[in-house]
VEXVEX-226830 format. One record per residue: residue number from 1; z, y, x of N, C-alpha, C in turn. Coordinates in steps of 0.02 Angstrom, whole numbers, plus 50000, padded with zeros to 5 digits. Layout:
BEGIN
(r NUM,(Z,Y,X),(Z,Y,X),(Z,Y,X)),
...
% end
This chain:
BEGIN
(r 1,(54561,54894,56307),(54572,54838,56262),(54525,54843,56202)),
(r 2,(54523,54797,56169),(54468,54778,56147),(54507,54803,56045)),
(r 3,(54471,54800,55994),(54511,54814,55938),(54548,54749,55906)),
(r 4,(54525,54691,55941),(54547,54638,55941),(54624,54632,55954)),
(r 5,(54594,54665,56022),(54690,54653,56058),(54734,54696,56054)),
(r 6,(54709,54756,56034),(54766,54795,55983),(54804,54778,55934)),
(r 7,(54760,54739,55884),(54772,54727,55831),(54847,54648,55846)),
(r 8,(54806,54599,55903),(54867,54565,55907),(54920,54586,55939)),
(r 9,(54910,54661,55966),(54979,54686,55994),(55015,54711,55937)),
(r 10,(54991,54736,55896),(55054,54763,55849),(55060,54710,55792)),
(r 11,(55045,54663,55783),(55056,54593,55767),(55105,54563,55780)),
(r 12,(55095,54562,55851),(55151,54534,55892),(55215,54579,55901)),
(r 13,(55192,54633,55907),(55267,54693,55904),(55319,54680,55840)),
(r 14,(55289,54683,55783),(55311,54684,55712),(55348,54607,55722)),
(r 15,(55327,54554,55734),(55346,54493,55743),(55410,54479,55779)),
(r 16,(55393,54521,55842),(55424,54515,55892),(55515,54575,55843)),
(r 17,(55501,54619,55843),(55549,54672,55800),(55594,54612,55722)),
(r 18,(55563,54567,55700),(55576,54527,55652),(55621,54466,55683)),
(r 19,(55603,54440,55723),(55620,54384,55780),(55688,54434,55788)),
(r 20,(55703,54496,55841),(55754,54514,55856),(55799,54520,55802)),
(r 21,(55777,54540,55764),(55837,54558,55690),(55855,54494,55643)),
(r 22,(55840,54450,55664),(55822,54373,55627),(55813,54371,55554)),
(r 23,(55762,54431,55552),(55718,54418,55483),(55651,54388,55464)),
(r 24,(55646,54334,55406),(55609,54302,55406),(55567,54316,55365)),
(r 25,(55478,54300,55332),(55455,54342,55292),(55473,54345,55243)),
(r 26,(55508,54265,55218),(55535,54288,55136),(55605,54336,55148)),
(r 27,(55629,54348,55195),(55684,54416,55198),(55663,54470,55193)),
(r 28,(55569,54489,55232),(55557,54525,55232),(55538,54574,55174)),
(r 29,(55508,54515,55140),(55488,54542,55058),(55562,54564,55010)),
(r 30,(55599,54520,55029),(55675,54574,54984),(55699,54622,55014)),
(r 31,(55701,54630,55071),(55688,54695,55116),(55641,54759,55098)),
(r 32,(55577,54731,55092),(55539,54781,55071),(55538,54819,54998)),
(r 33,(55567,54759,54946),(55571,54773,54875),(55656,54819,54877)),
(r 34,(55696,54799,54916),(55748,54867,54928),(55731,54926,54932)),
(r 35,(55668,54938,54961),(55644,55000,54986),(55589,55023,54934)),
(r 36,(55590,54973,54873),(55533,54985,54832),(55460,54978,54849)),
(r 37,(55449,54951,54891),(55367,54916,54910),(55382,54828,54892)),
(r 38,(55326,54829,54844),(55320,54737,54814),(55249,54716,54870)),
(r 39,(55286,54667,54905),(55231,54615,54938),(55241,54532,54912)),
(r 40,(55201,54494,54929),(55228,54428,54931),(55216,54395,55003)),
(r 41,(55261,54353,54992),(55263,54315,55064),(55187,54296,55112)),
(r 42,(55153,54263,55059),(55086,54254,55082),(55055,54293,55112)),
(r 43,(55062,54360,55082),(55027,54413,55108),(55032,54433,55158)),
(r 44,(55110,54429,55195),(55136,54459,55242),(55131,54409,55286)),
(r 45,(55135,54339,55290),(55088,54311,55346),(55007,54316,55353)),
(r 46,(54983,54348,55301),(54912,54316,55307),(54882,54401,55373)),
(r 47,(54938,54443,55343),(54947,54511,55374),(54954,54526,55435)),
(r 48,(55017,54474,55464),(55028,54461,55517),(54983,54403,55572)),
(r 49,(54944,54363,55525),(54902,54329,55554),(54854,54368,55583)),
(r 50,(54821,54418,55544),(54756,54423,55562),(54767,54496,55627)),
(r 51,(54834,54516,55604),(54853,54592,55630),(54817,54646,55590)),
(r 52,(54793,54635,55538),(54755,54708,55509),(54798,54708,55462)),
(r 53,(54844,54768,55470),(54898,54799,55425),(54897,54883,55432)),
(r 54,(54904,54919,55389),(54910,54980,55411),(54962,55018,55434)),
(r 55,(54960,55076,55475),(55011,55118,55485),(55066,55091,55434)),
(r 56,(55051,55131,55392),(55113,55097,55339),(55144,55073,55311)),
(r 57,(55114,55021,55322),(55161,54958,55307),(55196,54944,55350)),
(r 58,(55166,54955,55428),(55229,54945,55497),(55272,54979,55468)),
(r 59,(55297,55049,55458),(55325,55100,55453),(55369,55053,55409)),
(r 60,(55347,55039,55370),(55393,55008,55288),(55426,54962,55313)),
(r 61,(55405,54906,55360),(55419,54847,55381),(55487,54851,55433)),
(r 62,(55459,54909,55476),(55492,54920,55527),(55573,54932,55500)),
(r 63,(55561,55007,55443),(55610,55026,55412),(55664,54978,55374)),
(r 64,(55618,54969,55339),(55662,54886,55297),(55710,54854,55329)),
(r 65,(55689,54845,55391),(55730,54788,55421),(55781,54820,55479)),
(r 66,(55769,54890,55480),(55809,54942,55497),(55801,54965,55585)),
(r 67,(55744,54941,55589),(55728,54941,55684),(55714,55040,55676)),
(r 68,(55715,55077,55726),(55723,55138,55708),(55708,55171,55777)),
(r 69,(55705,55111,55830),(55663,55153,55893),(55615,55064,55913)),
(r 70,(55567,55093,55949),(55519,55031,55968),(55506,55065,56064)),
(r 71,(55498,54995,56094),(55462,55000,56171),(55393,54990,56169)),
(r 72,(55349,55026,56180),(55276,54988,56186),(55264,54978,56245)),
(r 73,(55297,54956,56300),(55279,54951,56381),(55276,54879,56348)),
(r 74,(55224,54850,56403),(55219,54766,56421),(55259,54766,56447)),
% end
């Protein structure tokens, strides 16, 4: 795969993990400010748009919203 399609895979994972928990980005951002990381909404689509986010912010994101195991099989 290409760094392209990595990038919309964990795009789509994070999305997909948000979708299951029915959190939305402005949830996500009071979510994240619980945990003491300040984003704004914009950011976090423009984040999720492009897929270039780092390790750590998944981590934060993931946590926030309390997901605590992930599948990476297609």
């Amino acid at each position: 795969m290409s760094e392209t399609e990595w990038e919309k895979r964990v795009s789509n994972l994070l999305k997909a993990e948000l979708k299951r928990k029915g959190v939305t980005y402005a949830g996500l951002v009071e979510k994240l400010a619980e945990i003491g990381v300040e984003e704004k909404e914009a950011n976090i689509k423009n984040k999720l748009s492009r897929g270039k986010f780092s390790a750590v912010f998944l981590l934060q994101s993931l946590s926030a919203i309390g997901c605590h195991t992930l599948s990476l099989s297609d």
